[in-house]
GUZA-394363 format. One record per residue: chain; y, x, z of N, C-alpha, C, O in turn; residue number from 1; residue in one letter. Coordinates in steps of 0.1 Angstrom, whole numbers. Layout:
GUZA-394363
['A'; [Y; X; Z]; [Y; X; Z]; [Y; X; Z]; [Y; X; Z]; NUM; 'A'];
...
END
This chain:
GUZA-394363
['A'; [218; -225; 204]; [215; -216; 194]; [219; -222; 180]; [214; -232; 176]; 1; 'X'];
['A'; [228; -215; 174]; [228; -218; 159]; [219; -225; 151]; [208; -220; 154]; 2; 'X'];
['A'; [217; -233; 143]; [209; -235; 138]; [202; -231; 127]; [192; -238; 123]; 3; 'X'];
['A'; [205; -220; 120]; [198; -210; 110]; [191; -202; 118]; [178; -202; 118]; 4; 'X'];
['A'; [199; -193; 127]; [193; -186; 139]; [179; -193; 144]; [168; -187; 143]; 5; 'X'];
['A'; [180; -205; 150]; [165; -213; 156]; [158; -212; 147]; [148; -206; 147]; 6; 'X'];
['A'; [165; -219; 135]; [153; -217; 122]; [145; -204; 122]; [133; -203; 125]; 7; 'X'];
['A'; [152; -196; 118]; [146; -180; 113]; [135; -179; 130]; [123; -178; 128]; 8; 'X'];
['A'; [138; -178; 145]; [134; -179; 154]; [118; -187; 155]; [110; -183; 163]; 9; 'X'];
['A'; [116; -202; 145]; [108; -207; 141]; [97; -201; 137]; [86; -205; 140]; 10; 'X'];
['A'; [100; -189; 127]; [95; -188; 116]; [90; -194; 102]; [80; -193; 95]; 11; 'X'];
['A'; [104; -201; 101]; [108; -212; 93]; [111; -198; 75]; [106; -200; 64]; 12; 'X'];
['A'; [120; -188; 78]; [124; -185; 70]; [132; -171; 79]; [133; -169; 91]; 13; 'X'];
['A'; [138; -161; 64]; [148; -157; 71]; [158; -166; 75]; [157; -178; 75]; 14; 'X'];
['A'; [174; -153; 81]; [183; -164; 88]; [192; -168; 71]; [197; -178; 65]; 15; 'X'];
['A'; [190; -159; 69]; [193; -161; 51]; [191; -171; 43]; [199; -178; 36]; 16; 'X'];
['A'; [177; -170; 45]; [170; -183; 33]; [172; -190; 42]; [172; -201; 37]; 17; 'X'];
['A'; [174; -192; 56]; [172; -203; 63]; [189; -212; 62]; [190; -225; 62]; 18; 'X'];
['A'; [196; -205; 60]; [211; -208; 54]; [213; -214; 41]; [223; -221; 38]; 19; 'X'];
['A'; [201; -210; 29]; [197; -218; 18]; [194; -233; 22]; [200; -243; 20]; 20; 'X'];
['A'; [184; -230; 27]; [175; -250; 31]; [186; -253; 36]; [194; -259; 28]; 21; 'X'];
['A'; [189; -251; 49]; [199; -261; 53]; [210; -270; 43]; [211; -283; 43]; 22; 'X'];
['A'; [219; -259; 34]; [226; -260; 22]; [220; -274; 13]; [227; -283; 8]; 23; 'X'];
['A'; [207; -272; 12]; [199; -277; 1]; [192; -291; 9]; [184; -298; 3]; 24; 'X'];
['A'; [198; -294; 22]; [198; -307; 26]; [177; -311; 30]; [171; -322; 31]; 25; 'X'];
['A'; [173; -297; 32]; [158; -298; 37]; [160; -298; 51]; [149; -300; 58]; 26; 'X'];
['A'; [167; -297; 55]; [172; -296; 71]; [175; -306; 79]; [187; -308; 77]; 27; 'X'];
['A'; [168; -317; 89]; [172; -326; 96]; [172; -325; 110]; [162; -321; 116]; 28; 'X'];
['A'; [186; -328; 118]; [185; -327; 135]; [186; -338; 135]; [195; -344; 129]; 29; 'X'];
['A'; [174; -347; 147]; [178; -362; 155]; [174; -367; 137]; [180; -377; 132]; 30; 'X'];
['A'; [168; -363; 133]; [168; -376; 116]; [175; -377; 109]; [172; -385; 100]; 31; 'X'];
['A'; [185; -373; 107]; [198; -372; 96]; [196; -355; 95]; [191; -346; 101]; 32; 'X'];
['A'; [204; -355; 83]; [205; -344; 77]; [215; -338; 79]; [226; -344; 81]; 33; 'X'];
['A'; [215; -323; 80]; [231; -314; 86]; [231; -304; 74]; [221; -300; 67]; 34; 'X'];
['A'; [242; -301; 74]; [240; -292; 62]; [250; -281; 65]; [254; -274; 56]; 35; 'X'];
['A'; [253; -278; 81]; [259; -269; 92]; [255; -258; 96]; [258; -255; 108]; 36; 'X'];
['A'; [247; -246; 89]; [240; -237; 96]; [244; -230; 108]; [238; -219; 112]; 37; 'X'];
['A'; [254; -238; 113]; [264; -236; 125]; [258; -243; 133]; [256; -236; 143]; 38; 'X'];
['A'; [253; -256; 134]; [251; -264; 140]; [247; -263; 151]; [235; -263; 148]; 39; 'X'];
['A'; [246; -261; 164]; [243; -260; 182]; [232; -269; 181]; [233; -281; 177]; 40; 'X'];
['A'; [217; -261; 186]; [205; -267; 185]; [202; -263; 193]; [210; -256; 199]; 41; 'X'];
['A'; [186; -266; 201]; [180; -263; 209]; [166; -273; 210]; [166; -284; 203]; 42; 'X'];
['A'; [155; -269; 218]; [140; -275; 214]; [143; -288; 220]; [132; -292; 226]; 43; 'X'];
['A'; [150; -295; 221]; [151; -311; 223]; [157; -316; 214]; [155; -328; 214]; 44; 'X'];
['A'; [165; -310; 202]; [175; -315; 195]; [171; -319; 183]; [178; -323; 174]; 45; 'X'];
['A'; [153; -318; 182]; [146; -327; 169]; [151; -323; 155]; [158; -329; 147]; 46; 'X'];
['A'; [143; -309; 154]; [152; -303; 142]; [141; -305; 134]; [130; -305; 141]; 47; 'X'];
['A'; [139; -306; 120]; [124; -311; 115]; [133; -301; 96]; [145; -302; 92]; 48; 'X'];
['A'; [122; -294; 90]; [121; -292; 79]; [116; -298; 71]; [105; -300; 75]; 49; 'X'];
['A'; [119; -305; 51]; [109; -307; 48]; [102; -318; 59]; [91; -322; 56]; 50; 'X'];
['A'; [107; -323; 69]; [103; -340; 75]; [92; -338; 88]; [85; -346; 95]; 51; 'X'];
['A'; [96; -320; 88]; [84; -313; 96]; [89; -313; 109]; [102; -313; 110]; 52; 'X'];
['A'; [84; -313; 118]; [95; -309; 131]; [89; -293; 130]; [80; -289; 123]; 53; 'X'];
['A'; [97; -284; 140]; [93; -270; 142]; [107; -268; 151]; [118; -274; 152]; 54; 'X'];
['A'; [96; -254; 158]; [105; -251; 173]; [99; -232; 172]; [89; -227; 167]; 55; 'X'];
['A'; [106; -228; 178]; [104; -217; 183]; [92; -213; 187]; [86; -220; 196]; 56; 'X'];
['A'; [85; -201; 184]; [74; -198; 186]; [73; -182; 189]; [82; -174; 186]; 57; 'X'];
['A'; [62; -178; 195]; [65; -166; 199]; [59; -155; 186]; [50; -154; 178]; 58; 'X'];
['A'; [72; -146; 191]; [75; -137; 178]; [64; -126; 176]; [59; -119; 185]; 59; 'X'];
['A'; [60; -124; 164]; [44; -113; 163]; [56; -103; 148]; [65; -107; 141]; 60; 'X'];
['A'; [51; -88; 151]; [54; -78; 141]; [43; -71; 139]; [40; -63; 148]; 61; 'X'];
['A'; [38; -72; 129]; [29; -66; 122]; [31; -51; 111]; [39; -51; 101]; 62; 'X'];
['A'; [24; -43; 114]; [21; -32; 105]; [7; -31; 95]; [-3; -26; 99]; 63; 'X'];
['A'; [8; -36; 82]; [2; -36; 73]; [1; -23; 61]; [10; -18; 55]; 64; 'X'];
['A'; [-13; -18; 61]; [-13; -7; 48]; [-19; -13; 42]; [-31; -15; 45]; 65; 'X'];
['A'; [-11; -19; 27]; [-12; -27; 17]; [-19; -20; 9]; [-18; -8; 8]; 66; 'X'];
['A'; [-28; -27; 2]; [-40; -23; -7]; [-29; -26; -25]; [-21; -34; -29]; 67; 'X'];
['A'; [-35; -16; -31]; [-29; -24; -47]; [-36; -35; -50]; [-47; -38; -45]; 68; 'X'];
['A'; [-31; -41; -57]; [-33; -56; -61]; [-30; -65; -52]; [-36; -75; -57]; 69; 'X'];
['A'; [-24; -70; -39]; [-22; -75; -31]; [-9; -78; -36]; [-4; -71; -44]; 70; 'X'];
['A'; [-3; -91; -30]; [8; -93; -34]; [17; -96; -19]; [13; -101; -9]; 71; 'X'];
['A'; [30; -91; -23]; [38; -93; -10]; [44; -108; -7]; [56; -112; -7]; 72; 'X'];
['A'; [33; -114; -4]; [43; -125; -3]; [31; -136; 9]; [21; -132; 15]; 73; 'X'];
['A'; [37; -147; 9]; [34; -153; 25]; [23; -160; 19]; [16; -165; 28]; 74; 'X'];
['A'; [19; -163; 6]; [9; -175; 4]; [12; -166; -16]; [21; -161; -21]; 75; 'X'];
['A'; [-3; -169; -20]; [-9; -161; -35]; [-10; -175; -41]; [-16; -182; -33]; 76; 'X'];
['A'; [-7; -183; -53]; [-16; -195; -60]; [-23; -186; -68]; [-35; -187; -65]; 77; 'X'];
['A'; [-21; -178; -76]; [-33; -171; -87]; [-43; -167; -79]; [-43; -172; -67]; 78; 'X'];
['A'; [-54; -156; -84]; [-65; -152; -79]; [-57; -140; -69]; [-61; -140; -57]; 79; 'X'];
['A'; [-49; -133; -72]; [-47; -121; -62]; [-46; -123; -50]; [-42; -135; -49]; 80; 'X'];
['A'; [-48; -115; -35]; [-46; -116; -22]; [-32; -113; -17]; [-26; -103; -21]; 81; 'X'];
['A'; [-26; -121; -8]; [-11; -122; -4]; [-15; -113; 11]; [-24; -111; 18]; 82; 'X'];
['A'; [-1; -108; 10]; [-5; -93; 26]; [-7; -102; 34]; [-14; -97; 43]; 83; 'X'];
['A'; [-2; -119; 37]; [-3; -122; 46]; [-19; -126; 54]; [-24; -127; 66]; 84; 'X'];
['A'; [-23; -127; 40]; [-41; -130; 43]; [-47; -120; 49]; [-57; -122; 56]; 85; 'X'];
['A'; [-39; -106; 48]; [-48; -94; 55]; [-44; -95; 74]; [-48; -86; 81]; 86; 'X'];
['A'; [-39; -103; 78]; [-32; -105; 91]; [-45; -112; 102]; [-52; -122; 100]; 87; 'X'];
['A'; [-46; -106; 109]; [-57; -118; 119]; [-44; -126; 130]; [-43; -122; 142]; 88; 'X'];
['A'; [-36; -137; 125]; [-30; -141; 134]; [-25; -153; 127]; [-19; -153; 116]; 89; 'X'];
['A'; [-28; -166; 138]; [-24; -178; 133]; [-12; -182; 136]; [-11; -194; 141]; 90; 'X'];
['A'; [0; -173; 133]; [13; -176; 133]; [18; -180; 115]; [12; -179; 105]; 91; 'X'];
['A'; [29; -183; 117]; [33; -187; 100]; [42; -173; 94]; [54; -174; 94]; 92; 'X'];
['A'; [35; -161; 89]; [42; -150; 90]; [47; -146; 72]; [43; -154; 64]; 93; 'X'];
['A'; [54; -137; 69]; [58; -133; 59]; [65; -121; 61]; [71; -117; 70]; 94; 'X'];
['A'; [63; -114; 47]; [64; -102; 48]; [84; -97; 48]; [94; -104; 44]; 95; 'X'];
['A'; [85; -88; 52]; [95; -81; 54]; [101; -74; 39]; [96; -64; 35]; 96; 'X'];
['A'; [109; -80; 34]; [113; -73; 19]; [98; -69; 12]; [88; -71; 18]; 97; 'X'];
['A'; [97; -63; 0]; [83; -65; -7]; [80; -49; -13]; [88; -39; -14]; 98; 'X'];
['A'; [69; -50; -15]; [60; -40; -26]; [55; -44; -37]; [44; -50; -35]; 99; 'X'];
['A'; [57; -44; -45]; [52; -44; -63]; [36; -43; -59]; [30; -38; -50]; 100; 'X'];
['A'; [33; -48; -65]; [14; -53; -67]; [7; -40; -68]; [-2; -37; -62]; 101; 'X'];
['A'; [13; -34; -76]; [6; -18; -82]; [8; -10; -66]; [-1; -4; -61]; 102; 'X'];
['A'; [19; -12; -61]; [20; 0; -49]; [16; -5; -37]; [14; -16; -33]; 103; 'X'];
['A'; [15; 7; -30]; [6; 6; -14]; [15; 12; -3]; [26; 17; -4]; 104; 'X'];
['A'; [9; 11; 5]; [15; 15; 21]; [23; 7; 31]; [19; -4; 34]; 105; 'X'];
['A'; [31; 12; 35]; [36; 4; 47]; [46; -7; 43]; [58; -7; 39]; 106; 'X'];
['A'; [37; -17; 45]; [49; -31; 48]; [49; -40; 61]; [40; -44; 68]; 107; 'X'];
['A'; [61; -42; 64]; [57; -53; 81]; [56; -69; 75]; [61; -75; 65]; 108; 'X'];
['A'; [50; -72; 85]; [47; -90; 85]; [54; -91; 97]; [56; -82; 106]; 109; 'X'];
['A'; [59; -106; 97]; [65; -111; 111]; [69; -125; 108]; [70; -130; 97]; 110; 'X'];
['A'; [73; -131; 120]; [75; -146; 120]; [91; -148; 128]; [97; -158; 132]; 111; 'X'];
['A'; [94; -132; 129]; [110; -128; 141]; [125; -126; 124]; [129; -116; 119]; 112; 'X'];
['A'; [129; -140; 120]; [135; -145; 109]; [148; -133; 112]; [154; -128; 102]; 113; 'X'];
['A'; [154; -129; 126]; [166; -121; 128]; [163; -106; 125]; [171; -97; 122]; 114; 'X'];
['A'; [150; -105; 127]; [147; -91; 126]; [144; -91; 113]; [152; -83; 107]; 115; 'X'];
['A'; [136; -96; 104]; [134; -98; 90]; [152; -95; 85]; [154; -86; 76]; 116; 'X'];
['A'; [158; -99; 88]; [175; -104; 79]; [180; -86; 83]; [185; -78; 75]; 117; 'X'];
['A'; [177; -84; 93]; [185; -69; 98]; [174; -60; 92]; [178; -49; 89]; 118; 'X'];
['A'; [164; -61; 91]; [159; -46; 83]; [161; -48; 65]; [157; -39; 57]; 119; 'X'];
['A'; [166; -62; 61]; [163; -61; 47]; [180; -65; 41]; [182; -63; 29]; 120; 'X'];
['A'; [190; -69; 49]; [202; -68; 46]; [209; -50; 42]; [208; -40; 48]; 121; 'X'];
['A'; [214; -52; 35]; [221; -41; 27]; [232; -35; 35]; [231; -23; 32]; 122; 'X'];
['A'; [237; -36; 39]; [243; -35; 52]; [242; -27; 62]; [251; -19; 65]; 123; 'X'];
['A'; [229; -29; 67]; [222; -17; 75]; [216; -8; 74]; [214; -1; 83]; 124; 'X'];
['A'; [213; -4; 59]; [207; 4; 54]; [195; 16; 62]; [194; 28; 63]; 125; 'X'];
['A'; [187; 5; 64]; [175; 9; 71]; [167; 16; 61]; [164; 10; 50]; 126; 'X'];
['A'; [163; 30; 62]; [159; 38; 51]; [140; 35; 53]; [133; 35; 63]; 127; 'X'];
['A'; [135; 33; 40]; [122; 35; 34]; [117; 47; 30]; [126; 52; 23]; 128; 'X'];
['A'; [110; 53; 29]; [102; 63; 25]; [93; 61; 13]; [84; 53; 16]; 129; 'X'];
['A'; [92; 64; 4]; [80; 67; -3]; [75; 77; -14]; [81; 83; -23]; 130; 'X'];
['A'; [62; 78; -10]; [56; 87; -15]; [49; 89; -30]; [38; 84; -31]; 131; 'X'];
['A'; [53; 95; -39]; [53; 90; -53]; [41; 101; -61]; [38; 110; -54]; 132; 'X'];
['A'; [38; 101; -70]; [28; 109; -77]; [33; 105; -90]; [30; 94; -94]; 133; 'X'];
['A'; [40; 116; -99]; [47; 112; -110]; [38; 118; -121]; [29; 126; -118]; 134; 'X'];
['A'; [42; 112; -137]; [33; 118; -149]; [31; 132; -148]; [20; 138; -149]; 135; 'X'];
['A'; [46; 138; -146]; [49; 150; -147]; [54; 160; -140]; [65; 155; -139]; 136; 'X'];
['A'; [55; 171; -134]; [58; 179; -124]; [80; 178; -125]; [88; 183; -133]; 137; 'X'];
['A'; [83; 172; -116]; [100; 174; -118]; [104; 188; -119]; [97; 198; -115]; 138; 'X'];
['A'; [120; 189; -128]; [126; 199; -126]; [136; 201; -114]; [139; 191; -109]; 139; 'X'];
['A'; [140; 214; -110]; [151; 211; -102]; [160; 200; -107]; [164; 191; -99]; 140; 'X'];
['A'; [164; 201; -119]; [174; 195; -120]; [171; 179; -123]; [181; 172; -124]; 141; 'X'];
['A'; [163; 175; -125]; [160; 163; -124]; [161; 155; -106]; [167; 145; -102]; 142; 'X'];
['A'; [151; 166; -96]; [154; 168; -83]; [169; 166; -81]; [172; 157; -73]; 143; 'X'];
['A'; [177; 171; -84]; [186; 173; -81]; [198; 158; -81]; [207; 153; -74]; 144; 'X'];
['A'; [192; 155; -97]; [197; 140; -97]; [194; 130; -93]; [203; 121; -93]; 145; 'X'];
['A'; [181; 127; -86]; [174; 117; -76]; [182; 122; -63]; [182; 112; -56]; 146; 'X'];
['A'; [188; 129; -59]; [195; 134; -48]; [208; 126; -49]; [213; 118; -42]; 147; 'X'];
['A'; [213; 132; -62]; [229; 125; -62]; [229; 109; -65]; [237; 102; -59]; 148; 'X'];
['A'; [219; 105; -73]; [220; 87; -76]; [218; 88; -91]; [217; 99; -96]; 149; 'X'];
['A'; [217; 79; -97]; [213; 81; -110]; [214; 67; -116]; [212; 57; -110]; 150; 'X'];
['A'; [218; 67; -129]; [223; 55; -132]; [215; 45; -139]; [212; 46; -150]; 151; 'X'];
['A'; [211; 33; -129]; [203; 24; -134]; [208; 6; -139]; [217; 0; -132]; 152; 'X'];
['A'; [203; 0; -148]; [210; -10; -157]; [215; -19; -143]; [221; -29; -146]; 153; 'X'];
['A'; [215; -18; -132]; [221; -24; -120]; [230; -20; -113]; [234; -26; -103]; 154; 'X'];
['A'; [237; -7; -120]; [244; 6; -111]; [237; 14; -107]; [225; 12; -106]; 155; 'X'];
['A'; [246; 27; -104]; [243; 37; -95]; [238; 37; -88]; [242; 28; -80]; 156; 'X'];
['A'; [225; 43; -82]; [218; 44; -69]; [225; 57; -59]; [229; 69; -61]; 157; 'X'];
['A'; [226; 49; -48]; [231; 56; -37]; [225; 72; -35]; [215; 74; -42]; 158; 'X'];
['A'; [229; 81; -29]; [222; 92; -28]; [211; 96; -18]; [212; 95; -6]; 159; 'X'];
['A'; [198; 100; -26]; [186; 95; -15]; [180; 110; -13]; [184; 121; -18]; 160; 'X'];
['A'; [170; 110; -3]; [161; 122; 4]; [153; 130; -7]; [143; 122; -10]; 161; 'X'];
['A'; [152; 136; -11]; [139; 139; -23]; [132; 148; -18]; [141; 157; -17]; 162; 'X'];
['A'; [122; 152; -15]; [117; 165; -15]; [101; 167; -23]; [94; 157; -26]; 163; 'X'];
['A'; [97; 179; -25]; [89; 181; -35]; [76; 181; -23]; [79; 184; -11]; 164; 'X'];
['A'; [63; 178; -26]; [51; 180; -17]; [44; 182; -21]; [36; 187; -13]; 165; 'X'];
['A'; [38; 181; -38]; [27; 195; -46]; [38; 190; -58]; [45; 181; -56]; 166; 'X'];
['A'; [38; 198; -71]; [40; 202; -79]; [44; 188; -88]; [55; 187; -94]; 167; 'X'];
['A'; [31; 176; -86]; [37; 160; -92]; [42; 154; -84]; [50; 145; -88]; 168; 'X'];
['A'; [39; 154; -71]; [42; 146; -56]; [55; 147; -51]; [58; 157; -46]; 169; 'X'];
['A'; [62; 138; -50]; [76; 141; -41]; [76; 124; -32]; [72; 113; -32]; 170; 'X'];
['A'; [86; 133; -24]; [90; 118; -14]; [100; 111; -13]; [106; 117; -5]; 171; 'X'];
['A'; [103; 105; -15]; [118; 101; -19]; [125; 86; -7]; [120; 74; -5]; 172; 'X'];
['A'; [136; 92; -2]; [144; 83; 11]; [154; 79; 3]; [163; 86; -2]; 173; 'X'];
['A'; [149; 65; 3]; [165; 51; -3]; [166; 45; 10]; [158; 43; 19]; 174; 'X'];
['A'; [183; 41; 8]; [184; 29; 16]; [185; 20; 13]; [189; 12; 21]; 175; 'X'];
['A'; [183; 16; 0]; [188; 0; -9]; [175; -5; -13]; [165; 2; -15]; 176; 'X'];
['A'; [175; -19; -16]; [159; -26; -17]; [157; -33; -32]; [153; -44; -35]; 177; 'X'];
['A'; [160; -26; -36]; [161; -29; -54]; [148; -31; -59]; [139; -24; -55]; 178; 'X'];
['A'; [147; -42; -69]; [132; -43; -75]; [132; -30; -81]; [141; -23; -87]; 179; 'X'];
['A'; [120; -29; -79]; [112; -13; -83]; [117; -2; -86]; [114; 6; -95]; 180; 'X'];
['A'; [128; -1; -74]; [135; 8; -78]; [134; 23; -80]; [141; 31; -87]; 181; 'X'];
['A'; [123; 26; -70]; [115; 41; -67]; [112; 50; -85]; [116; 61; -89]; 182; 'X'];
['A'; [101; 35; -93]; [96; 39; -103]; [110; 38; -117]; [110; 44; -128]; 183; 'X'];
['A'; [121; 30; -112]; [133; 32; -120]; [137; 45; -122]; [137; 52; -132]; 184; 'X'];
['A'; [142; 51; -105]; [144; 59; -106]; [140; 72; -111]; [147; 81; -115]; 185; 'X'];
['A'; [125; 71; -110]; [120; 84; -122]; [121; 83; -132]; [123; 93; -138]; 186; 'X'];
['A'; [120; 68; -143]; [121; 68; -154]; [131; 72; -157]; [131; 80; -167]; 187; 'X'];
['A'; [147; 67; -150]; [161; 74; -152]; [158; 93; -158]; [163; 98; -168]; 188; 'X'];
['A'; [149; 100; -151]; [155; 113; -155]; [140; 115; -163]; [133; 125; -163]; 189; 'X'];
['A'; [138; 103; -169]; [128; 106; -181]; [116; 112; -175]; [111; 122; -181]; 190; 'X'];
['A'; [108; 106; -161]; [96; 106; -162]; [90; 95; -155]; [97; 84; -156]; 191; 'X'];
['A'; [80; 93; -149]; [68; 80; -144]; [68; 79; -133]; [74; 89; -129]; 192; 'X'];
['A'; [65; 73; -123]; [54; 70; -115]; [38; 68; -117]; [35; 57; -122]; 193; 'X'];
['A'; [29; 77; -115]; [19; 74; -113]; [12; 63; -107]; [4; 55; -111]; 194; 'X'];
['A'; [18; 68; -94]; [12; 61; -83]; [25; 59; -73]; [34; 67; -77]; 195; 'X'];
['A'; [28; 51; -62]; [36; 47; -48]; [31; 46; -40]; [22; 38; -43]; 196; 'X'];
['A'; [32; 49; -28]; [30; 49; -17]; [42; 47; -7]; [51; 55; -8]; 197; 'X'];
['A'; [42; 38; 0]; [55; 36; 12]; [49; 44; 22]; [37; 41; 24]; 198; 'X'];
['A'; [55; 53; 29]; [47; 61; 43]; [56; 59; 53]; [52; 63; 64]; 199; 'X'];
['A'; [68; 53; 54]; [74; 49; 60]; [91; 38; 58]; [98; 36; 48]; 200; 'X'];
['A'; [94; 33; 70]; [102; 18; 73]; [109; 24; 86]; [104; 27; 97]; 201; 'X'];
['A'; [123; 25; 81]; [127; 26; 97]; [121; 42; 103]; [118; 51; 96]; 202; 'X'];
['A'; [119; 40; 116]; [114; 46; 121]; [99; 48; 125]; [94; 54; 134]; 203; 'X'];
['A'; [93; 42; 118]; [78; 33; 119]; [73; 42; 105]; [78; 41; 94]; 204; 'X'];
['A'; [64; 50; 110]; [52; 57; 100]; [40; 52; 99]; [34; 47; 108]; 205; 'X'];
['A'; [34; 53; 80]; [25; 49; 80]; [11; 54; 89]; [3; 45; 92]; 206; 'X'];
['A'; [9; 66; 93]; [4; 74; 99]; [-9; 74; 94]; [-12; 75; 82]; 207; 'X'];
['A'; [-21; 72; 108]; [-34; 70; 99]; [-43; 55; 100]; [-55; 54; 102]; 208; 'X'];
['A'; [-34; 44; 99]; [-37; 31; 94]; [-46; 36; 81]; [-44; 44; 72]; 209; 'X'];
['A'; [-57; 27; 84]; [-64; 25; 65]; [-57; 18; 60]; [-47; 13; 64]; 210; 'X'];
['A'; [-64; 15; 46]; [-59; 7; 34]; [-67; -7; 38]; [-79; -9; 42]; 211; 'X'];
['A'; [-56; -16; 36]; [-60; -28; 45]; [-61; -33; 56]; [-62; -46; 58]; 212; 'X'];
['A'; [-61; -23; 64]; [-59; -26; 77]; [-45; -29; 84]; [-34; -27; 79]; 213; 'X'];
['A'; [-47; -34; 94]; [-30; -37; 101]; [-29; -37; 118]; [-40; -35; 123]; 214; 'X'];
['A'; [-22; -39; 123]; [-21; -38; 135]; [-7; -43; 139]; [3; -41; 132]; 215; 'X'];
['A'; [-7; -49; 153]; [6; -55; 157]; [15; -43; 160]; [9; -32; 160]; 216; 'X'];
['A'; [29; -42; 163]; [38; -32; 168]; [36; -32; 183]; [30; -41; 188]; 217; 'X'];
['A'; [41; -24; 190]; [36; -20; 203]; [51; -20; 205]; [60; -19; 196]; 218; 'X'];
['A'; [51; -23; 220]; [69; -30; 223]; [75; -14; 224]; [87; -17; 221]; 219; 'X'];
['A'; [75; -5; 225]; [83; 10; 221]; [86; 9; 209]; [97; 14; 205]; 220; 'X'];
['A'; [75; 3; 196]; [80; 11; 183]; [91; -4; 180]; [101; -2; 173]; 221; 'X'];
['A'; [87; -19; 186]; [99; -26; 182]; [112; -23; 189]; [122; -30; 187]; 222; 'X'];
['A'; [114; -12; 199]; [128; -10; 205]; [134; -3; 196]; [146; -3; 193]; 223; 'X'];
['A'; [124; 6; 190]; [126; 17; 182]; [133; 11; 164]; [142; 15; 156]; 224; 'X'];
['A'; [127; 2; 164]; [132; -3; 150]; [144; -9; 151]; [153; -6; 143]; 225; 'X'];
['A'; [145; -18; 159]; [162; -26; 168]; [167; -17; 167]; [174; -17; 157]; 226; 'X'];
['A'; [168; -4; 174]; [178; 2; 178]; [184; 12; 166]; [195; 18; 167]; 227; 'X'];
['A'; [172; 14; 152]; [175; 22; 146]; [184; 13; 133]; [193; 18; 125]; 228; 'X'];
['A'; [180; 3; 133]; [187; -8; 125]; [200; -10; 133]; [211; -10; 126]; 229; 'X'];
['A'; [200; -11; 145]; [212; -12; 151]; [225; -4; 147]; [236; -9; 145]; 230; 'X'];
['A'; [222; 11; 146]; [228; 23; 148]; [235; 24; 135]; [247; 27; 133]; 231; 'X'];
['A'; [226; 21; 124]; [232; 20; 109]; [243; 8; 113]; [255; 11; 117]; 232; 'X'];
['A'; [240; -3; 111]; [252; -14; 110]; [264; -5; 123]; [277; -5; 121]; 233; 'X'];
['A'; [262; -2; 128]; [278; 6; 135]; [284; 17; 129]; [296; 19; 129]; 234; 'X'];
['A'; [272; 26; 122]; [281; 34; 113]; [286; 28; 100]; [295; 34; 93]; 235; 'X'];
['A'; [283; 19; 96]; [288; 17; 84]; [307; 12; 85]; [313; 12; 74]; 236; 'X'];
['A'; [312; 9; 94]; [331; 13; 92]; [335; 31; 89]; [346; 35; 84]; 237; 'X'];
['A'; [326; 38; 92]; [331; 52; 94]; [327; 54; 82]; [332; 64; 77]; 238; 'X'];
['A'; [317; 48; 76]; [314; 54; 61]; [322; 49; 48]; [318; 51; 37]; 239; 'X'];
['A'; [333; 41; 51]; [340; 36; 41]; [352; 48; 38]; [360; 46; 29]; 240; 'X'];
END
């Protein structure tokens, strides 16, 4: 196995970041340093991080409905709570691309570094859901521009799902993982976010999880996410 791939398989990192360390000479096979993320490994081949040894472990996916003020990330130093603390599992887990502190709903945890890289690579364009509660009630034509893309100090946003669900509420389907991009995008046609909610990832609904609560994936909804991440990376030649 590759050796970024084992890494991420570790739950060391994505295969991504895990292609950073290596680079960055934190990476040792047999005691010397490789700086190969190519490299042919396997759990005899004494691969050590950081001076650490680590090996493959068995893979956990988590479904988390994130509370506001939580932070998306694997470990908090200030006072606030990291999603990972809301987890009952003593694996080394981290979250799957992120949510802004203010917003809530569905985020996954996991320690599976290939599946992490394929739902949050651009590429695949695994679509998110969320559910927004704005200052102000939209116009059509503001609707209409969240539809086509709208121009933010990063570029153009791709053309996303919008639909109305009371009067300030709408739901809005991106496929790109832009910092804060949901609440950008309303400010673009000059109005707020109130409030966010993620109600869905993939194929994976928030459903009726509480706030704070979590639960593992059940092996149908991980076929279900593979395969839906799969499907995008094959259309994307036909969409050029």
């Amino acid at each position: 196995m590759r050796l970024a791939k084992y890494l991420a398989h570790s739950g060391v990192a994505s295969r991504r970041r895990a292609e950073e360390m290596v680079a960055a000479g934190r990476v040792r096979v047999g005691g010397r340093v490789v700086r190969d993320p190519a490299l042919d490994v396997d759990h005899a081949s004494g691969v050590e991080v950081d001076r650490r040894p680590v090996s493959p472990e068995p893979r956990e996916v988590w479904m988390l409905n994130k509370p506001a003020g939580v932070t998306s990330t694997a470990r908090e130093p200030g006072r606030r709570r990291a999603v990972t603390e809301l987890i009952d599992s003593a694996r080394r887990l981290y979250p799957v691309g992120r949510l802004d502190a203010e917003s809530t709903g569905l985020i996954l945890i996991t320690n599976d570094g290939e599946l992490a890289n394929r739902l949050t690579h651009p590429r695949y364009e695994v679509p998110r859901t969320y559910r927004a509660r704005l200052r102000r009630a939209p116009t059509e034509a503001e609707l209409r521009r969240l539809r086509e893309g709208v121009a933010l100090d990063d570029g153009p946003t791709a053309p996303a799902k919008v639909r109305g669900v009371s009067p300030r509420v709408v739901e809005i389907t991106i496929h790109e993982g832009r910092n804060r991009q949901v609440r950008r995008m309303a400010e673009a046609v000059s109005n707020e976010v109130v409030s966010l909610q993620r109600v869905a990832f993939g194929p994976l609904r928030l459903g009726e999880l509480g706030v704070g609560e979590s639960r593992r994936l059940r092996p149908a909804e991980l076929r279900r996410l593979w395969k839906d991440a799969s499907r995008e990376r094959e259309a994307r030649p036909n969409q050029r």
